[in-house]
PyMOL CGO cylinders between C-alpha atoms (Angstrom):
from pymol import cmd
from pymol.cgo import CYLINDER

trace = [
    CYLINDER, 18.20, -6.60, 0.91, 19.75, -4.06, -1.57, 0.3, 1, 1, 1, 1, 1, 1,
    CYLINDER, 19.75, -4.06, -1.57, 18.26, -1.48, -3.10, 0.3, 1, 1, 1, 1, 1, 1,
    CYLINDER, 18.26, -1.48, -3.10, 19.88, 0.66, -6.02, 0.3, 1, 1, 1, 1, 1, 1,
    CYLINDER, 19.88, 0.66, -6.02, 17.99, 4.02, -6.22, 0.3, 1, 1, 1, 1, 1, 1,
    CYLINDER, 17.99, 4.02, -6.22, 18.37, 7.38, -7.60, 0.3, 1, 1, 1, 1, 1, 1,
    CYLINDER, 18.37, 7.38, -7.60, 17.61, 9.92, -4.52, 0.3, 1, 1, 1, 1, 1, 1,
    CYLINDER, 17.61, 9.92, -4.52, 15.67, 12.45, -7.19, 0.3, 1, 1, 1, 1, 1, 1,
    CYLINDER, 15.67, 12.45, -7.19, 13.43, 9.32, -8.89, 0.3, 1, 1, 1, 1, 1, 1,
    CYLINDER, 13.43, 9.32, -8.89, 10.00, 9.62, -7.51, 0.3, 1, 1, 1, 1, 1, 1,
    CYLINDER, 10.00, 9.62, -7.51, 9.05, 6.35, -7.93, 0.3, 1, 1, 1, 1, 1, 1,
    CYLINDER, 9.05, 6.35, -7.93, 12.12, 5.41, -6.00, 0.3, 1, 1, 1, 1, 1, 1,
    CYLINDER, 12.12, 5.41, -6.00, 11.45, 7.45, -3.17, 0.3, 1, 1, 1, 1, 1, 1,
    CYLINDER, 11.45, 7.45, -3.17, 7.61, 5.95, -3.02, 0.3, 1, 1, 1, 1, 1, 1,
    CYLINDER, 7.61, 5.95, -3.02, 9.36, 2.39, -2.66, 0.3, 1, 1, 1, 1, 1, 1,
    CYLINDER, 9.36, 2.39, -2.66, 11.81, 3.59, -0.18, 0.3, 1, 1, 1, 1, 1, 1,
    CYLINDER, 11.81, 3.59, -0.18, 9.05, 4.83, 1.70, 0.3, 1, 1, 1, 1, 1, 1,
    CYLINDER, 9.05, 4.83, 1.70, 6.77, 1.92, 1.62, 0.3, 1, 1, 1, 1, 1, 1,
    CYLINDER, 6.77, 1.92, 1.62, 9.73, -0.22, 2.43, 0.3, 1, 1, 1, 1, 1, 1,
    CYLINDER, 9.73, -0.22, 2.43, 10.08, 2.20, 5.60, 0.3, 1, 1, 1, 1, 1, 1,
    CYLINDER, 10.08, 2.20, 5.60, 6.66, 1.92, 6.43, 0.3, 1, 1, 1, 1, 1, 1,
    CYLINDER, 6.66, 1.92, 6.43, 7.34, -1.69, 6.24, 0.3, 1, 1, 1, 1, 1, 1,
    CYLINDER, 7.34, -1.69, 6.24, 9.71, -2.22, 8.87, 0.3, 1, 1, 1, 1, 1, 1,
    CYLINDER, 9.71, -2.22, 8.87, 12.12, -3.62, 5.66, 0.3, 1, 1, 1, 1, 1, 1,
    CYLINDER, 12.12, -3.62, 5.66, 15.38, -3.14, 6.18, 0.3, 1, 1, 1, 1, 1, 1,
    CYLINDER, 15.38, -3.14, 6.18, 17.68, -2.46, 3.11, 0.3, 1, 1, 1, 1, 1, 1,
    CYLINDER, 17.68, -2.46, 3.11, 20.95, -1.42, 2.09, 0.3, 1, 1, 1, 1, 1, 1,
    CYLINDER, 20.95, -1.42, 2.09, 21.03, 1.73, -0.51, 0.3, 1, 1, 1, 1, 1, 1,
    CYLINDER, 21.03, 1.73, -0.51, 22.90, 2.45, -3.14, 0.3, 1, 1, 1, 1, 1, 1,
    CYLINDER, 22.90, 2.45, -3.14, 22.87, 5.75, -4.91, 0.3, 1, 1, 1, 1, 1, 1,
    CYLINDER, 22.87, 5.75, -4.91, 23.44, 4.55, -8.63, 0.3, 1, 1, 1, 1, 1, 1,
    CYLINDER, 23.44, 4.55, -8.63, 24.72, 8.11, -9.84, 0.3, 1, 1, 1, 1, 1, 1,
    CYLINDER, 24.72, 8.11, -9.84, 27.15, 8.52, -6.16, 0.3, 1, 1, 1, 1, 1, 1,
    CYLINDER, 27.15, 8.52, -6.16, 28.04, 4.78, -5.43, 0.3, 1, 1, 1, 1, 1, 1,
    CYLINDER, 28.04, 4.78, -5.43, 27.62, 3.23, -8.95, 0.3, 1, 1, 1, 1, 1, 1,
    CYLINDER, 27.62, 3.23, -8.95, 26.76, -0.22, -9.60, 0.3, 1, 1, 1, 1, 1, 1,
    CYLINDER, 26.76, -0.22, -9.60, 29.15, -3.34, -8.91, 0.3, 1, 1, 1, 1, 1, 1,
    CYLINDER, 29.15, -3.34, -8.91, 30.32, -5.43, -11.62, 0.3, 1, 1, 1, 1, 1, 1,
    CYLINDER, 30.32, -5.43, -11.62, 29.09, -8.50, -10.23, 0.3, 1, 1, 1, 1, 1, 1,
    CYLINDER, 29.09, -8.50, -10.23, 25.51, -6.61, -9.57, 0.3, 1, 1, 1, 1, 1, 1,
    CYLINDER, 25.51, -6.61, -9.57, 25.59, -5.46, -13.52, 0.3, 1, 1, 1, 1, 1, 1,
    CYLINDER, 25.59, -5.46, -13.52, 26.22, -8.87, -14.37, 0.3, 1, 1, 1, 1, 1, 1,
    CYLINDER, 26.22, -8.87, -14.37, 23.22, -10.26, -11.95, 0.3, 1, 1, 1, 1, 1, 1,
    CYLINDER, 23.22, -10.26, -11.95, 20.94, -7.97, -12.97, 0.3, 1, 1, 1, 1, 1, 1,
    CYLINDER, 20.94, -7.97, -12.97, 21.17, -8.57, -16.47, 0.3, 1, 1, 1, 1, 1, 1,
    CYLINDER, 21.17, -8.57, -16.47, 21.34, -12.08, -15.99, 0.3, 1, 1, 1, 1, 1, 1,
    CYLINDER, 21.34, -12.08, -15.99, 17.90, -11.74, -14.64, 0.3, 1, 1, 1, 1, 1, 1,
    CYLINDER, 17.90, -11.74, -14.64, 16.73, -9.37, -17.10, 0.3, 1, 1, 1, 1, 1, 1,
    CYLINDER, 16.73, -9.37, -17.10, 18.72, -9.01, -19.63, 0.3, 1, 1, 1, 1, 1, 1,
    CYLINDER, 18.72, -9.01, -19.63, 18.22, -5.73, -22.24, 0.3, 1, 1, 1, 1, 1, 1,
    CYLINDER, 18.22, -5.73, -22.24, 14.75, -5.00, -19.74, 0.3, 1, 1, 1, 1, 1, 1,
    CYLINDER, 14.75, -5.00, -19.74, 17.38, -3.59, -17.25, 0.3, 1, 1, 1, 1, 1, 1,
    CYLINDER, 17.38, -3.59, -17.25, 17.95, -0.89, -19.30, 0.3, 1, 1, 1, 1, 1, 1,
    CYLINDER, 17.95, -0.89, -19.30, 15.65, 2.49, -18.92, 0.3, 1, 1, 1, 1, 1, 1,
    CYLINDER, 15.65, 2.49, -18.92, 15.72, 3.68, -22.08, 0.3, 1, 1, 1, 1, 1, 1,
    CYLINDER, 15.72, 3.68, -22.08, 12.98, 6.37, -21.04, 0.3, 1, 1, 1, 1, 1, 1,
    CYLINDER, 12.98, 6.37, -21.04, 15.49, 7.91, -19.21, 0.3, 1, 1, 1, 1, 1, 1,
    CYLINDER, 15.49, 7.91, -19.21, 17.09, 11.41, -19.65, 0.3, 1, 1, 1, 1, 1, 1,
    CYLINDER, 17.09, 11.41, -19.65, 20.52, 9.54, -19.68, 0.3, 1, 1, 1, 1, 1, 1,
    CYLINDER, 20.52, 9.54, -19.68, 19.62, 7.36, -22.27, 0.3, 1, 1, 1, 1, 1, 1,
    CYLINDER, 19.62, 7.36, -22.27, 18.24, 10.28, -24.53, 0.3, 1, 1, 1, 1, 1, 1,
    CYLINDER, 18.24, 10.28, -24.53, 21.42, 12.05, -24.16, 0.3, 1, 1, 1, 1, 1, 1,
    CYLINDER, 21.42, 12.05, -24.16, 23.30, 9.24, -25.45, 0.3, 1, 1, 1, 1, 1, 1,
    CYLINDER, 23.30, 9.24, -25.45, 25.08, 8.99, -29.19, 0.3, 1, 1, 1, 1, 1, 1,
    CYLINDER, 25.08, 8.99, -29.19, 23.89, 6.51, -31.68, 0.3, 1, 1, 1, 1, 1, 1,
    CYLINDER, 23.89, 6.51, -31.68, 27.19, 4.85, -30.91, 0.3, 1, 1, 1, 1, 1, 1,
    CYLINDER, 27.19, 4.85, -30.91, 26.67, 4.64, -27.15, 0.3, 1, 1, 1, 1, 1, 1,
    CYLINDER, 26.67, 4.64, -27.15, 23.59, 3.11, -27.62, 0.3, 1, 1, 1, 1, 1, 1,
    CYLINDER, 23.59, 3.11, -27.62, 25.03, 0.55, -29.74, 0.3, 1, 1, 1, 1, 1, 1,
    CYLINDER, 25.03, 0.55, -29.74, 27.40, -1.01, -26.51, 0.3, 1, 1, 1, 1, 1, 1,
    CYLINDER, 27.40, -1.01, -26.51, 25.95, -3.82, -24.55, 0.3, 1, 1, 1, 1, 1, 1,
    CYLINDER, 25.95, -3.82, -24.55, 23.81, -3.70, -21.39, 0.3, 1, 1, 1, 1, 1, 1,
    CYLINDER, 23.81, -3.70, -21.39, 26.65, -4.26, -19.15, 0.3, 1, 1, 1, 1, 1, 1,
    CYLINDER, 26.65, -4.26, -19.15, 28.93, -2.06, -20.92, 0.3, 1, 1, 1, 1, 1, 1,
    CYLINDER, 28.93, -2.06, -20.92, 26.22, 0.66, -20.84, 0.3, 1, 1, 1, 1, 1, 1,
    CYLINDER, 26.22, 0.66, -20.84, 25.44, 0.34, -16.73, 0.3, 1, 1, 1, 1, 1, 1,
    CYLINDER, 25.44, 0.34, -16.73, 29.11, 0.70, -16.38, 0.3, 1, 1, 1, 1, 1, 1,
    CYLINDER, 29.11, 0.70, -16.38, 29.47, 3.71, -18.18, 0.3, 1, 1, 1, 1, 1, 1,
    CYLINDER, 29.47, 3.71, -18.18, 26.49, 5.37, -17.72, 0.3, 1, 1, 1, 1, 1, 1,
    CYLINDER, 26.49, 5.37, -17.72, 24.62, 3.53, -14.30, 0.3, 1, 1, 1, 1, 1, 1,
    CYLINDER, 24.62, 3.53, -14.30, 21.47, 6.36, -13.80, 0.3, 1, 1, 1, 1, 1, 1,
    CYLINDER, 21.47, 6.36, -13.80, 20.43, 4.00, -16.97, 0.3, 1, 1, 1, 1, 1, 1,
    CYLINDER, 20.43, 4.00, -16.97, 19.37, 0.86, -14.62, 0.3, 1, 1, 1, 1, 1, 1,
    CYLINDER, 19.37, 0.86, -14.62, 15.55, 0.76, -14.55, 0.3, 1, 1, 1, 1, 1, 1,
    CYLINDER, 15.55, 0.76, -14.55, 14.69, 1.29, -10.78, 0.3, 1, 1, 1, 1, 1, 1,
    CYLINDER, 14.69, 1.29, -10.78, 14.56, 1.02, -8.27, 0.3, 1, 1, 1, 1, 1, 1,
    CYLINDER, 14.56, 1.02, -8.27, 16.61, -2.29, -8.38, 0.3, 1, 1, 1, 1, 1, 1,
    CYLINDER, 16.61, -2.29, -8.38, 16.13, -4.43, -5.61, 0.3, 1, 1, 1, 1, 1, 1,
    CYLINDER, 16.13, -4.43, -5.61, 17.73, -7.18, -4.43, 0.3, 1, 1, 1, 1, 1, 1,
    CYLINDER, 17.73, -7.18, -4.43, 15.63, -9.96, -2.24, 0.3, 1, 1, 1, 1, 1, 1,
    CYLINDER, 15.63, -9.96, -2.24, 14.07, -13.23, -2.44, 0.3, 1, 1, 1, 1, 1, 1,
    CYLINDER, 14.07, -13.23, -2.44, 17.37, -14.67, -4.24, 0.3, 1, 1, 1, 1, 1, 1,
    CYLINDER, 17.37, -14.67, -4.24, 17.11, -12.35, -7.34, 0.3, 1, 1, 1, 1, 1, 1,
    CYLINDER, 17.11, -12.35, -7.34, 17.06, -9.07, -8.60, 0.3, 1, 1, 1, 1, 1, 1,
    CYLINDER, 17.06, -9.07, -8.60, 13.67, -7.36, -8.96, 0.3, 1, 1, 1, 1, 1, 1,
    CYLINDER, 13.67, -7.36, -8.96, 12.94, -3.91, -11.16, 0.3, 1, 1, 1, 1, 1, 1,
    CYLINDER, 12.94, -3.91, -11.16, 10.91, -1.01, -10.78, 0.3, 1, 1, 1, 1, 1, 1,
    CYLINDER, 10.91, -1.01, -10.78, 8.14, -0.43, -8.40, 0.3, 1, 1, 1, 1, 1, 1,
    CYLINDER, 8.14, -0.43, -8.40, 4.91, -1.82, -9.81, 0.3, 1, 1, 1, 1, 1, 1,
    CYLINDER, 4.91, -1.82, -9.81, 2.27, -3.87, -7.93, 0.3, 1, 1, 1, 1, 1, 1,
    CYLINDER, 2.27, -3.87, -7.93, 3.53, -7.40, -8.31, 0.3, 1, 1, 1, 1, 1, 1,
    CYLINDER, 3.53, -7.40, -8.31, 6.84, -5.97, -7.37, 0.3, 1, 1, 1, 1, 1, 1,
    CYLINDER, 6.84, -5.97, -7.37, 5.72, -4.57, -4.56, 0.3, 1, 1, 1, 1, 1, 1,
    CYLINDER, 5.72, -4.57, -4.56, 3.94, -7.73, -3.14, 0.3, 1, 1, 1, 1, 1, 1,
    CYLINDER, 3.94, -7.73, -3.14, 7.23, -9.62, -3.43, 0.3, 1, 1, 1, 1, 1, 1,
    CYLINDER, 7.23, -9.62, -3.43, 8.80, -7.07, -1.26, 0.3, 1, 1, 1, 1, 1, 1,
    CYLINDER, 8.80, -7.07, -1.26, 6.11, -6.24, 1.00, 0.3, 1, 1, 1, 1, 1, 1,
    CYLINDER, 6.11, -6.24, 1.00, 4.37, -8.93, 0.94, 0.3, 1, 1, 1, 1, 1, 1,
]
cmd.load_cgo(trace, "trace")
């Protein structure tokens, strides 16, 4: 399983922990040290399209009119702290944020 996270997101750090707690094991990725792969970019938003985008973000407030304007994919290249996390990958696709329905999948 792997997880993109941002080590200061709270709710990242509850699903890390839960995922601990679980006995899940998971390889992390820091999206603002390690980035996000181009062939993880193009999953994701094959899954979710424009949803994969946090556009509650600080990242995405900072952002020009004109930066907004660029595609999804273009955008997690640039700027990847804009992925909607934690992103996890299990179960054969790509799963976002840390609700309760998420959380069953990767629980259980």
């Amino acid at each position: 399983m792997r997880v993109y996270c941002l080590k200061t997101c709270d709710t990242c750090r509850k699903a890390l922990k839960a995922m601990d707690a679980a006995g899940i094991a998971y390889d992390l990725r820091d999206v603002r040290g390690d980035g996000i792969t181009g062939a993880d970019i193009a999953a994701i938003l094959a899954a979710h399209g424009e949803a994969a985008i946090n556009r509650a973000s600080t990242t995405w407030r900072g952002l020009s009119e004109a930066e907004k304007a660029l595609g999804p994919g273009a955008l997690l290249a640039a700027h990847p702290t804009l992925l909607k996390r934690p992103a996890i990958n299990a179960a054969g696709g790509w799963l976002l944020g840390w609700k309760p329905d998420i959380q069953a999948k990767v629980i259980g």
